[in-house]
NUTORVEX-86662 format. One record per residue (C-alpha): z, y negated, x negated; residue in one letter; residue number from 1. Coordinates in Angstrom, 2 decimals. Layout:
residues N
pt pz Z; py Y; px X; code a; pos NUM
...
***
This chain:
residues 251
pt pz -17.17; py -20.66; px 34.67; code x; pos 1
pt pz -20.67; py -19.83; px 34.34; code x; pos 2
pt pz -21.07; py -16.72; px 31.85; code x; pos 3
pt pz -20.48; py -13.17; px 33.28; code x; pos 4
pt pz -17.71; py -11.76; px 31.33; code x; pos 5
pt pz -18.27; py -7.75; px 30.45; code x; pos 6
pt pz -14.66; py -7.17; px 30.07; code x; pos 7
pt pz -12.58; py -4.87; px 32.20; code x; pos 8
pt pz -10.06; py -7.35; px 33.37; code x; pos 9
pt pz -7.73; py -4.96; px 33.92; code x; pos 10
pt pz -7.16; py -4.14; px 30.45; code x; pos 11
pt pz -8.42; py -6.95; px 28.80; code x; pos 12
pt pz -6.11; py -9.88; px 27.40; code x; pos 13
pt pz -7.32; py -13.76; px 28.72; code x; pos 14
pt pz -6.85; py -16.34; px 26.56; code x; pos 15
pt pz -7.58; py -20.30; px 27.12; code x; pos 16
pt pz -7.78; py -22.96; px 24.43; code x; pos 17
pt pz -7.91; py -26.63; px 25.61; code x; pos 18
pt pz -10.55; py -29.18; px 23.65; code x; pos 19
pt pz -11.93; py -26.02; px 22.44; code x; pos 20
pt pz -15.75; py -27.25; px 22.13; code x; pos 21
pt pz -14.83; py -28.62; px 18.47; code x; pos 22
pt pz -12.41; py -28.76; px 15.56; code x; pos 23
pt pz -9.71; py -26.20; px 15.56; code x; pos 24
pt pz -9.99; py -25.87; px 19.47; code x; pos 25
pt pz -13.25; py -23.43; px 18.38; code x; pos 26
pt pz -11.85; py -21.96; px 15.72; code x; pos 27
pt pz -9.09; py -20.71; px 17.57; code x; pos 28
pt pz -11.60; py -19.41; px 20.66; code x; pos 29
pt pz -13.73; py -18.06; px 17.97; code x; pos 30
pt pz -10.24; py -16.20; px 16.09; code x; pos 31
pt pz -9.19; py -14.86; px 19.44; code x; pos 32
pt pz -12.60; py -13.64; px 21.11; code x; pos 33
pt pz -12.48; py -11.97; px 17.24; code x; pos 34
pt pz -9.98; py -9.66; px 18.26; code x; pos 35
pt pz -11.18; py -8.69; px 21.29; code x; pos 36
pt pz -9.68; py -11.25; px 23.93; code x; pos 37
pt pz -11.68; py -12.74; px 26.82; code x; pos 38
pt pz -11.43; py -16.50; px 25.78; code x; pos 39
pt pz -11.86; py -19.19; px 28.07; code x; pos 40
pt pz -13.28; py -22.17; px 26.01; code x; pos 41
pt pz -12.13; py -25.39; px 28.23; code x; pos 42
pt pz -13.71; py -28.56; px 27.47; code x; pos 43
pt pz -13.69; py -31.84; px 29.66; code x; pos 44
pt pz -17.14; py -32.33; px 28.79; code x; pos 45
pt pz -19.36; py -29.55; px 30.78; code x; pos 46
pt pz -22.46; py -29.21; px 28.46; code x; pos 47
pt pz -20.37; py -29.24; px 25.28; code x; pos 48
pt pz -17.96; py -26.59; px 26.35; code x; pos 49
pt pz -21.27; py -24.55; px 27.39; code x; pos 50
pt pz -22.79; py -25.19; px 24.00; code x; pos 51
pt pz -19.83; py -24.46; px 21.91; code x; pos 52
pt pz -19.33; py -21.32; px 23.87; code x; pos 53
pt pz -22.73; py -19.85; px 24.11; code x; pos 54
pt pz -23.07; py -20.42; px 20.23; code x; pos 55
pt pz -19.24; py -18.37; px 19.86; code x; pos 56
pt pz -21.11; py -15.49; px 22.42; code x; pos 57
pt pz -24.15; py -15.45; px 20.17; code x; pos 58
pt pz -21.64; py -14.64; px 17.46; code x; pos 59
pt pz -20.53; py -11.65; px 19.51; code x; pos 60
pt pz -17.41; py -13.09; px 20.71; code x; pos 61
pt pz -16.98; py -12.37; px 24.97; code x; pos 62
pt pz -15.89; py -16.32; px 25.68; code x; pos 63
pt pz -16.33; py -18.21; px 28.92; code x; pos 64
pt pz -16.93; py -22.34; px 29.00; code x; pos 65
pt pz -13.83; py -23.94; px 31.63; code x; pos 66
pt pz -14.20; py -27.45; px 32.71; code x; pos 67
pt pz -10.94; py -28.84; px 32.41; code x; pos 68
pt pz -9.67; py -32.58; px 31.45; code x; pos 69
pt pz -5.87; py -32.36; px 30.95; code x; pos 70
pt pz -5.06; py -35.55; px 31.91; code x; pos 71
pt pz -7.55; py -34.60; px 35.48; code x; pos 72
pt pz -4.74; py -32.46; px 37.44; code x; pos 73
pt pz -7.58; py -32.42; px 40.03; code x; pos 74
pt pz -9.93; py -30.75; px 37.09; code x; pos 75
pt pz -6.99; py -28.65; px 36.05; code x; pos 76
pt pz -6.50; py -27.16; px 39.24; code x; pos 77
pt pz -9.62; py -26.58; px 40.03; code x; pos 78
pt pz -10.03; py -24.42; px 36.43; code x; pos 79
pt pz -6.73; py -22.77; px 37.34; code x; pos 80
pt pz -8.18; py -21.97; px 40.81; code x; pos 81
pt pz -10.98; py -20.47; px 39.12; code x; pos 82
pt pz -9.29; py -18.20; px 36.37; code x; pos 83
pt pz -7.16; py -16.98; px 39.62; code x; pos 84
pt pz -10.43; py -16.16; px 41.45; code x; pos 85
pt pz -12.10; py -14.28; px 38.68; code x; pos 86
pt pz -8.89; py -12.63; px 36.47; code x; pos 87
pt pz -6.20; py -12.97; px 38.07; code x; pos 88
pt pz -3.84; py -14.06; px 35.57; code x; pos 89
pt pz -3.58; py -15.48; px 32.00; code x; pos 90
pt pz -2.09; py -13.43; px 29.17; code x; pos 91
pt pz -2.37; py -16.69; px 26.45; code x; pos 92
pt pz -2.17; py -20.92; px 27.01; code x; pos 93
pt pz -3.28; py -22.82; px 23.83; code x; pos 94
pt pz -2.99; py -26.32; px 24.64; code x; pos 95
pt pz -5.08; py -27.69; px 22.07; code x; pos 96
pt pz -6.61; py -30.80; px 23.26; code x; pos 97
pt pz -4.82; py -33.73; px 21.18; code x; pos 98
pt pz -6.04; py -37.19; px 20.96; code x; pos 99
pt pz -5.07; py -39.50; px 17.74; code x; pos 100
pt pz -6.06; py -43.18; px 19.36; code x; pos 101
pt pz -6.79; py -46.07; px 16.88; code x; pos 102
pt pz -4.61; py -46.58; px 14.01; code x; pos 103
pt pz -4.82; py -50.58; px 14.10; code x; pos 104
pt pz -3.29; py -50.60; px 17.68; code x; pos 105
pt pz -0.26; py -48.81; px 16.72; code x; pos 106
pt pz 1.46; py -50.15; px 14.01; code x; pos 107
pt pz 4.83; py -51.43; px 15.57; code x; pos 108
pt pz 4.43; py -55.25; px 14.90; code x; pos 109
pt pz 0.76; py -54.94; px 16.40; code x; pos 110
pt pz 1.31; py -51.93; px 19.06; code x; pos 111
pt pz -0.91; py -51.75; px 22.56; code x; pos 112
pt pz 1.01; py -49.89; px 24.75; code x; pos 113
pt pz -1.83; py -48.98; px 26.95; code x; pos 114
pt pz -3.03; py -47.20; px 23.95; code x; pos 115
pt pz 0.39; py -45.15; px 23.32; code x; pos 116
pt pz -0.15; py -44.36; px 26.94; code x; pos 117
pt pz -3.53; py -42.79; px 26.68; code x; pos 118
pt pz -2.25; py -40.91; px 23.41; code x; pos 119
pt pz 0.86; py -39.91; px 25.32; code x; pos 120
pt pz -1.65; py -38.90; px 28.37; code x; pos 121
pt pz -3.32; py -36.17; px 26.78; code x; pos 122
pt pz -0.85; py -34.75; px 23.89; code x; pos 123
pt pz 2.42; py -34.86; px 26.27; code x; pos 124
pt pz 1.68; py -35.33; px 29.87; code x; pos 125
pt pz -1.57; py -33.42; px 29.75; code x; pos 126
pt pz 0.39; py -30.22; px 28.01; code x; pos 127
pt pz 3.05; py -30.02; px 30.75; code x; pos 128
pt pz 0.44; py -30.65; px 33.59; code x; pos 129
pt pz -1.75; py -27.51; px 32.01; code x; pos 130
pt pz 1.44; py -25.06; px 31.26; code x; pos 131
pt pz 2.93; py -26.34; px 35.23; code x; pos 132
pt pz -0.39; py -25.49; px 36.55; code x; pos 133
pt pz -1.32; py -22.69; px 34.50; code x; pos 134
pt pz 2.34; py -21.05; px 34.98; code x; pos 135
pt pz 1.88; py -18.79; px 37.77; code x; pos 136
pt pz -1.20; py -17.13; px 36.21; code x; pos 137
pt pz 0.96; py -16.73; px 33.11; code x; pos 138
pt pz 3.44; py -14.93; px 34.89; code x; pos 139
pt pz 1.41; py -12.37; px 36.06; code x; pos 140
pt pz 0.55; py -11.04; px 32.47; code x; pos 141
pt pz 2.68; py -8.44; px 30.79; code x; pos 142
pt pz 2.86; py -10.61; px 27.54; code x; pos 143
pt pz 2.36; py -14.32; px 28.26; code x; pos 144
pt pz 1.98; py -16.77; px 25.31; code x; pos 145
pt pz 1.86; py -20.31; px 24.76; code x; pos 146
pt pz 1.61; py -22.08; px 22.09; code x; pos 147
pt pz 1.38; py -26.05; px 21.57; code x; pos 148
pt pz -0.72; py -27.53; px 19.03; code x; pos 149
pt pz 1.19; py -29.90; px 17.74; code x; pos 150
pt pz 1.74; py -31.77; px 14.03; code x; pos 151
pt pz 3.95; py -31.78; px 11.13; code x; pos 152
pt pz 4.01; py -35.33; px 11.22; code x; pos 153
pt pz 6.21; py -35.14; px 14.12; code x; pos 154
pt pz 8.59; py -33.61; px 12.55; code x; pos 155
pt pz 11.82; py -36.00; px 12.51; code x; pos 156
pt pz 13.08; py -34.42; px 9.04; code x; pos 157
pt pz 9.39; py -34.98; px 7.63; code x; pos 158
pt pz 9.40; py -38.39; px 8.44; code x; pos 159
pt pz 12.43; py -39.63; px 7.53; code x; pos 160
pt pz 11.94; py -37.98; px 4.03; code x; pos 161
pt pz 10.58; py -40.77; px 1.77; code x; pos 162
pt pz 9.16; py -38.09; px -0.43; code x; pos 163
pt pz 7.56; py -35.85; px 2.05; code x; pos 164
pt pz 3.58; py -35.76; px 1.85; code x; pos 165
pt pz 2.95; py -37.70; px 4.59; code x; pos 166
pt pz 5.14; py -40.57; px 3.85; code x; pos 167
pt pz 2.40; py -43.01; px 2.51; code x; pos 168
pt pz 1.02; py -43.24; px 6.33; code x; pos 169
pt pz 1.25; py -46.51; px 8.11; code x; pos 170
pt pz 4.13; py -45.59; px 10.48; code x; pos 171
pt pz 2.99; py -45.26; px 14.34; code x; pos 172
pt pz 4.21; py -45.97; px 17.84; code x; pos 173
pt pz 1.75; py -43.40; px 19.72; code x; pos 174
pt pz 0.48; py -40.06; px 18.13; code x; pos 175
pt pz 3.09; py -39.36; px 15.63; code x; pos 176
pt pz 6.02; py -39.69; px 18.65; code x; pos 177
pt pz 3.78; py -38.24; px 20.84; code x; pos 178
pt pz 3.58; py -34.88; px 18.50; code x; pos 179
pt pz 7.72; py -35.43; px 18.39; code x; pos 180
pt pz 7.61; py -35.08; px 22.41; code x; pos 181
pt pz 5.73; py -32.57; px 22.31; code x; pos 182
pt pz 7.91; py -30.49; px 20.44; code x; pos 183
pt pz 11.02; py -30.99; px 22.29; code x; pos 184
pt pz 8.38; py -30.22; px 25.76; code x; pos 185
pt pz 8.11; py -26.70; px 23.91; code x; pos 186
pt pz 11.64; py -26.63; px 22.97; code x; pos 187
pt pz 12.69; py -27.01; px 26.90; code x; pos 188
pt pz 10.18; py -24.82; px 27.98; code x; pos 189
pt pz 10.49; py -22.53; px 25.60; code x; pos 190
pt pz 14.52; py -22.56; px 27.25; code x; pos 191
pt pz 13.26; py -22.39; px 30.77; code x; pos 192
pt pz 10.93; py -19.48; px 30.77; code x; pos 193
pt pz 12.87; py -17.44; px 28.13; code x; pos 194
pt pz 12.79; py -14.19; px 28.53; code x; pos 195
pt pz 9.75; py -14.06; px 30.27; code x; pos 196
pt pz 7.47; py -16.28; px 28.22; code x; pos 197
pt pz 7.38; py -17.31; px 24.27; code x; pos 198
pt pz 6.78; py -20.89; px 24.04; code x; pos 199
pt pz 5.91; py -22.05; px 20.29; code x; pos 200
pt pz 4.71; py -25.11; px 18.78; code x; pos 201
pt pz 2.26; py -24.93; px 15.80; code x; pos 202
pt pz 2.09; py -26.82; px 12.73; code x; pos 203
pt pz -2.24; py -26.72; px 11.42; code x; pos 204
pt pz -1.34; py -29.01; px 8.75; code x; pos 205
pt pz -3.65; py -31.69; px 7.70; code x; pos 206
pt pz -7.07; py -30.74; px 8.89; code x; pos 207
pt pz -10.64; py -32.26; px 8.20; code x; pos 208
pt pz -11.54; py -33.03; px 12.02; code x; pos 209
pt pz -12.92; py -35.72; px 14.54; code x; pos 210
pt pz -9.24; py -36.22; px 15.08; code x; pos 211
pt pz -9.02; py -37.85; px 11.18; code x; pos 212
pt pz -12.87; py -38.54; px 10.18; code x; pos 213
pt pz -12.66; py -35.43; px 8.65; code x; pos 214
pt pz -10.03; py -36.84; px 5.71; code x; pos 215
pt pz -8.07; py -33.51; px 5.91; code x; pos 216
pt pz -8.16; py -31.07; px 3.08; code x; pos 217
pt pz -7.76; py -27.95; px 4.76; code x; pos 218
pt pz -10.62; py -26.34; px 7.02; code x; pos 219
pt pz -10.56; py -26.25; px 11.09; code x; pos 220
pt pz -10.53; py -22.68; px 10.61; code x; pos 221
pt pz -7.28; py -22.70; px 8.18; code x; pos 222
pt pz -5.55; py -24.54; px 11.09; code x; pos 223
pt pz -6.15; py -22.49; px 13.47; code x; pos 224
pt pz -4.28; py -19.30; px 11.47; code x; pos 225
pt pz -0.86; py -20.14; px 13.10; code x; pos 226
pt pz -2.17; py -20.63; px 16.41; code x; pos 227
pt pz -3.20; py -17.44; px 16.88; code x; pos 228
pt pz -0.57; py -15.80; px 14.95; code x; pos 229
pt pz 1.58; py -17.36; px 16.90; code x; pos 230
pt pz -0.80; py -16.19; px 20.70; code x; pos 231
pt pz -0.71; py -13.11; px 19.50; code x; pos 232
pt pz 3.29; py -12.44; px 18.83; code x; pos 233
pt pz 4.99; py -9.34; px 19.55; code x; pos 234
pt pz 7.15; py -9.33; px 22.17; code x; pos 235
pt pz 10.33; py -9.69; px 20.01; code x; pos 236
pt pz 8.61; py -12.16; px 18.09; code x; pos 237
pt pz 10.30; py -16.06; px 18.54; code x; pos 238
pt pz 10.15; py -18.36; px 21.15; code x; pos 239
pt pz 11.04; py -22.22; px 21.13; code x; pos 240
pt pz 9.95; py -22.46; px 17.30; code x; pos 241
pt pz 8.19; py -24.61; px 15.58; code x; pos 242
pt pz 5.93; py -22.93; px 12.32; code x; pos 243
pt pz 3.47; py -23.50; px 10.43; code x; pos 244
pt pz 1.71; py -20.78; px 7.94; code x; pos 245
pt pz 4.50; py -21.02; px 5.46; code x; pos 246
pt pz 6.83; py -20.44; px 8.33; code x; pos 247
pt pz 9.39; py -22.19; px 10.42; code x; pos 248
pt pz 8.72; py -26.20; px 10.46; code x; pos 249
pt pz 11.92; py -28.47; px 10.45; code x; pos 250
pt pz 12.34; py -30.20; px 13.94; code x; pos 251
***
């Protein structure tokens, strides 16, 4: 962390947003520092992350570039090291960094399973190595959120509906199961830290990003509504959910 944050720490909520240099990653850093939070923009790629975030300050919001790779746990705990260092704690986790990995490799009569790996890497294994590592911080903060970015097309109702909008895609052995995972990883964490933390797992719905060559036709910044809806909960609000802006997604 490079930038000099002005905010009394004491007072002042933290927030850190994974892949956060692009897409909905920045929208969601640019929502949050919007209402006043310290945001930690982490990025794997150092000068990105520093870009991205010194454009969001320009904009007036108070946000801080992180190096951090989540499938790195040696990055990861070095950024966690760091937020400990400066803050203290972490008041909101938005593990946002998703990967989609070629289409033509995972069609099941074709599928490379290195490539479900790498998919798996970053949207499953990377989001418990983040929230493990990230945990203690977490439960320092009064109010501790997290919230999984995750997909409607991993809903299990969704696609086993023949007339549900996503039905025409060419089924997949890597980032629509990984998206399934990843909602029953916020389901069971949701059940282990209840009562201390909410755990929720967001629906953007189908976004023009990198992460589709930009075939989605709702806005990065229309994606990232639930997300921080969903950071910014009261504390009765849910925990182990799955919603998107309509409300609660079917599992």
């Amino acid at each position: 962390m490079t930038q000099n944050s002005t905010a009394d720490t004491a007072t002042q909520r933290i927030a850190l947003v994974t892949g956060a240099n692009k897409g909905i990653g920045r929208e969601i850093v640019r929502r949050l520092a919007a209402l006043g939070m310290t945001v930690l923009l982490a990025a794997r790629d150092e000068r990105r992350g520093a870009d991205a975030a010194a454009e969001l300050r320009a904009e007036g919001g108070d946000v801080i570039p992180l190096v951090l790779d989540v499938t790195d746990a040696a990055t990861v705990s070095a950024a966690a090291k760091a937020v400990e260092e400066r803050f203290g704690r972490l008041d909101v986790l938005v593990n946002n960094a998703g990967i989609a990995g070629p289409r033509s490799r995972q069609a099941v009569d074709a599928a490379n399973v290195d490539v479900v790996r790498e998919v798996f890497e970053t949207n499953v294994f990377g989001v418990l190595t983040v929230t493990g590592t990230f945990l203690p911080l977490l439960l320092r903060s009064p109010a501790p959120r997290v919230v999984n970015m995750s997909s409607g097309v991993g809903s299990l109702a969704a696609m086993s509906d023949p007339d549900d909008q996503f039905a025409g895609l060419p089924p997949s052995v890597a980032y629509v199961p990984s998206k399934t995972a990843l909602n029953a990883l916020t389901v069971q964490t949701a059940r282990a830290l209840r009562g201390r933390v909410l755990v929720n797992a967001a629906d953007p719905g189908y976004c023009a990003t990198d992460l589709n060559g930009h075939s989605g036709y709702r806005s990065a910044a229309q994606g990232a509504e639930i997300a921080v809806r969903l950071a910014t909960l009261a504390d009765d609000g849910p925990t182990g959910g799955f919603f998107d802006d309509e409300g609660a997604v079917a599992w």
